[in-house]
C-alpha positions in Angstrom: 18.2 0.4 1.4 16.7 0.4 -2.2 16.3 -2.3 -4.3 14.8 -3.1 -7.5 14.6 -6.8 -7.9 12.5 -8.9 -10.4 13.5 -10.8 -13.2 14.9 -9.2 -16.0 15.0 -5.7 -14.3 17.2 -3.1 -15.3 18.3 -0.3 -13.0 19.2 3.3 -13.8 20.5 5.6 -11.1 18.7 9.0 -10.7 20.7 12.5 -10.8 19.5 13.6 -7.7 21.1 10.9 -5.3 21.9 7.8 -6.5 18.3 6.1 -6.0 17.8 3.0 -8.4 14.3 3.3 -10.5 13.3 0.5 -12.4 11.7 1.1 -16.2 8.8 -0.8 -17.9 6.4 -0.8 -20.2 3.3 -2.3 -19.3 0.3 -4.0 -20.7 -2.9 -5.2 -18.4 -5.7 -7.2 -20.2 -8.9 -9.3 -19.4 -9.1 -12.8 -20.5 -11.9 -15.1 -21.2 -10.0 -17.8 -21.8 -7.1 -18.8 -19.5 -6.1 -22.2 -20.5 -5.9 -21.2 -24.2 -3.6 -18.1 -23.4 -1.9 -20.6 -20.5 -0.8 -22.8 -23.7 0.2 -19.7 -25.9 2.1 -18.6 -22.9 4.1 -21.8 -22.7 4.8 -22.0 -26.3 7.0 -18.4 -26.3 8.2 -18.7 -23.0 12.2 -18.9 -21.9 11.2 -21.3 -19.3 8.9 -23.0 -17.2 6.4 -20.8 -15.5 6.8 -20.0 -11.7 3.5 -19.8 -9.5 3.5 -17.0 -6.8 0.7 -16.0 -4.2 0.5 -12.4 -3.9 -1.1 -10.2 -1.2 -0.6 -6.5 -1.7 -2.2 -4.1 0.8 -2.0 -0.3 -1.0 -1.7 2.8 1.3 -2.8 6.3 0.6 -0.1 8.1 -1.1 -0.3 11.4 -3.1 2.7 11.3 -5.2 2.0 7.5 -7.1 0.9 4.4 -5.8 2.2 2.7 -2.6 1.5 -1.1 -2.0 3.2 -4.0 0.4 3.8 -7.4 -1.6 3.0 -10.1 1.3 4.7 -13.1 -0.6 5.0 -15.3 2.5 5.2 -14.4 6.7 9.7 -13.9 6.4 9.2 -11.9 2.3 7.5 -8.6 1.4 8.4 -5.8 -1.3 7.1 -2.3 -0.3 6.9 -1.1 -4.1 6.1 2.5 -4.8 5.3 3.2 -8.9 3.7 5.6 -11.1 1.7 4.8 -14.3 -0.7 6.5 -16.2 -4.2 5.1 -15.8 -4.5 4.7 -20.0 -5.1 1.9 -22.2 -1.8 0.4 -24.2 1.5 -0.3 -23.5 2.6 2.9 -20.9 5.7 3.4 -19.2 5.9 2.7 -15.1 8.9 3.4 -13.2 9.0 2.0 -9.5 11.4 1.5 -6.5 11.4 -1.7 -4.2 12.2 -1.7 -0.7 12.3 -5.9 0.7 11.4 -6.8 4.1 11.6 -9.7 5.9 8.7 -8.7 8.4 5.6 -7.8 6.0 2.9 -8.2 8.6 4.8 -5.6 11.5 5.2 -3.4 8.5 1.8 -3.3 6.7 0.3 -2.6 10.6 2.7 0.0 10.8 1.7 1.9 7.5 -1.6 1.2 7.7 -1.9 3.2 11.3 0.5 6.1 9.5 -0.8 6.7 6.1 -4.2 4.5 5.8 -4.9 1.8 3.4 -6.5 2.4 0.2 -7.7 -1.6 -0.8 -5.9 -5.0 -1.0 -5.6 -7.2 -3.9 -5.2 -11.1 -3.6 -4.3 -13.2 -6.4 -2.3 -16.1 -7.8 0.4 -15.2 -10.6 2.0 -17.4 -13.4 5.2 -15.9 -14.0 6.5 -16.6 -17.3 9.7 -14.9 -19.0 10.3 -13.9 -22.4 13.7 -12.2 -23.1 13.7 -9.0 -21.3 9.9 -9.3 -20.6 7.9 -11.3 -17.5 4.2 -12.2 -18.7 1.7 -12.8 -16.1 -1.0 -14.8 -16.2 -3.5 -13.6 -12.9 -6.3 -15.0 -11.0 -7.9 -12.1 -8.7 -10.1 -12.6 -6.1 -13.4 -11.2 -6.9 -12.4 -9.8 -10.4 -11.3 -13.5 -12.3 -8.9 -14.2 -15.2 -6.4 -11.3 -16.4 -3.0 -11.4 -18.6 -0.3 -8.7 -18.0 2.8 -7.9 -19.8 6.1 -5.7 -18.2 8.8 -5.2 -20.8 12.0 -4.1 -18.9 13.6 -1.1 -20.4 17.6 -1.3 -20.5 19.2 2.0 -19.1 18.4 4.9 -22.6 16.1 2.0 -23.8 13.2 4.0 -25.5 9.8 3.7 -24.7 8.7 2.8 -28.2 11.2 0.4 -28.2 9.7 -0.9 -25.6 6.1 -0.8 -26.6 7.3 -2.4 -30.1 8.1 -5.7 -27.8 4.6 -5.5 -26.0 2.5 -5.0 -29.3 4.4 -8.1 -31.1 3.9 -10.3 -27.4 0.2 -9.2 -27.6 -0.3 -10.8 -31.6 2.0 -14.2 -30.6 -0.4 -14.4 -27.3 -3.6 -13.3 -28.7 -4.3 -10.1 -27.0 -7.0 -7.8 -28.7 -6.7 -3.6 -28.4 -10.7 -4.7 -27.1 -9.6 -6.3 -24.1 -6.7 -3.8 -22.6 -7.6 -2.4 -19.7 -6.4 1.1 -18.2 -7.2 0.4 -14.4 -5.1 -1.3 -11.9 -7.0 -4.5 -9.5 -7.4 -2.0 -7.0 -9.5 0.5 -8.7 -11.3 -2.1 -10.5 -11.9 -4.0 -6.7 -13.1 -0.9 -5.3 -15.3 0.2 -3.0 -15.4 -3.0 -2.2 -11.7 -3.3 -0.7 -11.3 0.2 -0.1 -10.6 1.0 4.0 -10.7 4.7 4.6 -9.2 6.3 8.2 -11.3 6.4 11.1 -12.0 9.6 13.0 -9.4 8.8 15.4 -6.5 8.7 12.5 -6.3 4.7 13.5 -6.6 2.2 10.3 -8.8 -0.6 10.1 -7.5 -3.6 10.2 
């Protein structure tokens, strides 16, 4: 079963069979300085902030990007999405299958399709209406701010991009510092595993 859960989410079912995809328009920036954007964060924020450990392995996959959320040994989201790789708020649409055995499952992809790099980090999870912010520490990359407006079913894209510009001015985000790669490209060689000979992943 298909899911799409995450706060403030908003589902539309596809003509071709009923699958649920998931809208947003995203944001992804560096930032030199954490605890001022932590404080500017806080101010616009619905609530307080939740504080998640994430461990996402990513998998070879030609279509878009397949990764496994590890978010403790009994929780995991396999999450497939595409995005453009471009600077500015951009539209992603993505699925999310949960499973309650992540380890069992990343073994079992990572011997089918391969994995592509991993991506540890520690999230502040903020929400403003219809949009989460997240304030990221990555391992071996540092300090980053993203934003993912959730796009209600026939919501526009500008509409949604309107949101993320006016969040970037309250927060202090410059054009400068958006980025238009994802951890794992910006981790890699370094985290990149590639197939052996035999077809068997390395683990």
């Amino acid at each position: 079963m298909v899911s799409t859960k995450g706060p403030g989410a908003e589902c539309r079912s596809e003509p071709s069979g009923g699958v649920l995809v998931a809208r947003n328009v995203e944001i992804k920036a560096r930032t030199e300085n954490p605890s001022a954007l932590l404080e500017r964060a806080t101010a616009v924020s619905d609530s307080d902030p939740v504080e998640i450990l994430q461990d996402d392995t990513f998998f070879f996959c030609a279509n878009g990007r397949l990764k496994l959320r590890e978010l403790s040994p009994s929780h995991g989201q396999l999450i497939f999405y595409q995005r453009a790789d471009s600077r500015g708020p951009k539209e992603s649409s993505y699925f999310i299958s949960n499973t309650s055995e992540p380890a069992s499952l990343r073994q079992t992809l990572a011997l089918s399709l391969g994995v592509s790099g991993r991506v540890r980090k520690r999230r502040r999870l903020f929400l403003v209406g219809n949009t989460r912010i997240h304030l990221d520490h990555v391992e071996g990359l540092g300090h980053f701010v993203e934003l993912e407006v959730a796009l209600m079913e026939g919501e526009s894209i500008d509409a949604g991009r309107a949101t993320a510009h006016n969040l970037m001015k309250q927060l202090g985000i410059s054009e400068e510092s958006l980025l238009d790669r994802a951890y794992v490209d910006m981790l890699a060689p370094s985290t990149s595993l590639q197939r052996t000979p035999s077809g068997d992943a390395d683990l």
